[in-house]
GUNUDREN-443664 format. One record per residue (C-alpha): residue number from 1; residue in three letters; x negated, y, z. Coordinates in steps of 0.02 Angstrom, whole numbers, plus 32768, in hexadecimal, padded with zeros to 4 digits. Last residue first. Layout:
! residues N
+-----+-----+------+------+------+
!   i !  aa !   xx !   yy !   zz !
+-----+-----+------+------+------+
! NUM ! ALA !    X !    Y !    Z !
...
+-----+-----+------+------+------+
***
This chain:
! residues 68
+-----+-----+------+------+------+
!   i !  aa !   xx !   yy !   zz !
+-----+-----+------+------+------+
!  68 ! UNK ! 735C ! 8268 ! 0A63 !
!  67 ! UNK ! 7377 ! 81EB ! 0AE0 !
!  66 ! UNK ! 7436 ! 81E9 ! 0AD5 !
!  65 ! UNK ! 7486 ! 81DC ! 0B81 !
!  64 ! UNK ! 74DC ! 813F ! 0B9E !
!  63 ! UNK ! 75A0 ! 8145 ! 0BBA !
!  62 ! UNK ! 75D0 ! 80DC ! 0C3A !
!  61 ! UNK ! 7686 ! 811C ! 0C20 !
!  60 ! UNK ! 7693 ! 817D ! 0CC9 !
!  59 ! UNK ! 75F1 ! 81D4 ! 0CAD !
!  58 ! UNK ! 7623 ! 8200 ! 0C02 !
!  57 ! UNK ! 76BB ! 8233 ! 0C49 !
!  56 ! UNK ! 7671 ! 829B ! 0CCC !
!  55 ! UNK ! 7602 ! 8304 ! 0C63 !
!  54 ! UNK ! 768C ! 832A ! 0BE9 !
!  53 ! UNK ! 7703 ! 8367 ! 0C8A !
!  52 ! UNK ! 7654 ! 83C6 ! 0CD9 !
!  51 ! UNK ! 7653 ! 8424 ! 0C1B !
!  50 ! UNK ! 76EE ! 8445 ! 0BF9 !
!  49 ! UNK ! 7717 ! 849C ! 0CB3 !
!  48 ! UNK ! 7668 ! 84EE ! 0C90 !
!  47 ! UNK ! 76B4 ! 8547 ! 0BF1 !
!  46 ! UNK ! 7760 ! 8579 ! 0C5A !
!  45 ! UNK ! 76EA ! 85D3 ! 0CD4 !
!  44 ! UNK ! 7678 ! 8623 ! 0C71 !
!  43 ! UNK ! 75DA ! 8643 ! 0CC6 !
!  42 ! UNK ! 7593 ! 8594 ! 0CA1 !
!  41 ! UNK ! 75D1 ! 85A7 ! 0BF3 !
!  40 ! UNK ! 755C ! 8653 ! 0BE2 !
!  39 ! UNK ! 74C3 ! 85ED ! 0C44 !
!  38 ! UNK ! 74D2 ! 8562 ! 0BC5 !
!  37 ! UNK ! 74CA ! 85F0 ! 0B3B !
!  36 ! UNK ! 7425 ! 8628 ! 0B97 !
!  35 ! UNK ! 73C3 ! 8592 ! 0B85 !
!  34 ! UNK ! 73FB ! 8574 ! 0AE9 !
!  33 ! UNK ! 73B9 ! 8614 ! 0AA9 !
!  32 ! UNK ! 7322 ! 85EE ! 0B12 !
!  31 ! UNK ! 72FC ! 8553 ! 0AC5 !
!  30 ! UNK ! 72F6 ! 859D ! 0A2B !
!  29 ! UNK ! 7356 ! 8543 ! 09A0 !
!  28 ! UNK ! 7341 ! 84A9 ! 0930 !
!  27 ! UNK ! 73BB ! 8443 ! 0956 !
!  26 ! UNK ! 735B ! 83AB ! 0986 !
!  25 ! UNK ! 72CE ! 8407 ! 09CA !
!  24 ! UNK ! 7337 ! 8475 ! 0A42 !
!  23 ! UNK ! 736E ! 83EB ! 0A80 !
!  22 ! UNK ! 72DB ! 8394 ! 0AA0 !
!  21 ! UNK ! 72B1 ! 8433 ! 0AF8 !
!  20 ! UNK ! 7342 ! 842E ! 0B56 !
!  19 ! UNK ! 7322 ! 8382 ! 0BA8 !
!  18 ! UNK ! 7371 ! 82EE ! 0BC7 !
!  17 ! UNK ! 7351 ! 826A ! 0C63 !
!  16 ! UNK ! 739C ! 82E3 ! 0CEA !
!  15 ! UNK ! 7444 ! 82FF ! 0C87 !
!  14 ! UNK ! 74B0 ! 8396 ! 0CCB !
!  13 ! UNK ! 742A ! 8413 ! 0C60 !
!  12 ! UNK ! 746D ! 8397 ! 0BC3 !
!  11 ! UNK ! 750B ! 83C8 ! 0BD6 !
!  10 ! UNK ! 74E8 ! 847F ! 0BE8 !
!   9 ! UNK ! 748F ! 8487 ! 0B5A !
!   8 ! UNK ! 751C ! 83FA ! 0AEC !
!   7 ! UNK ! 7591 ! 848B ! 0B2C !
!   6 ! UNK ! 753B ! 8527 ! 0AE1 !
!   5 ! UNK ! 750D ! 84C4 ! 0A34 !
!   4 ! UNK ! 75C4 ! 84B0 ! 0A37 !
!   3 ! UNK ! 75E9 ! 8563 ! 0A59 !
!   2 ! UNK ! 756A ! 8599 ! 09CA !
!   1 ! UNK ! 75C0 ! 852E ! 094E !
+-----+-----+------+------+------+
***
């Protein structure tokens, strides 16, 4: 659970209109926590690979960015 709560942080730091603090409201954790597991997938190289391909896809799909 921790590495998903890791991506959807460093997905939503690649989104200008969504913010970590809503994030951090909606699952109920510190936004510095998430703040810093974003930073651990951005420094792991097969991590960031997963998260610039799901970025893309979305963007690729005309996915719409949750307003949370």
């Amino acid at each position: 659970m921790a590495e998903a709560r890791a991506v959807a942080a460093a997905i939503v730091q690649t989104a200008p209109h969504l913010r970590l603090t809503e994030l951090a409201k909606f699952l109920g954790r510190d936004i510095s926590a998430l703040g810093k597991a974003a930073q651990r997938i951005a420094g792991d190289v097969n991590a960031r690979r997963l998260v610039s391909d799901l970025v893309d896809s979305m963007q690729t799909e005309g996915y719409k960015y949750p307003k949370l």
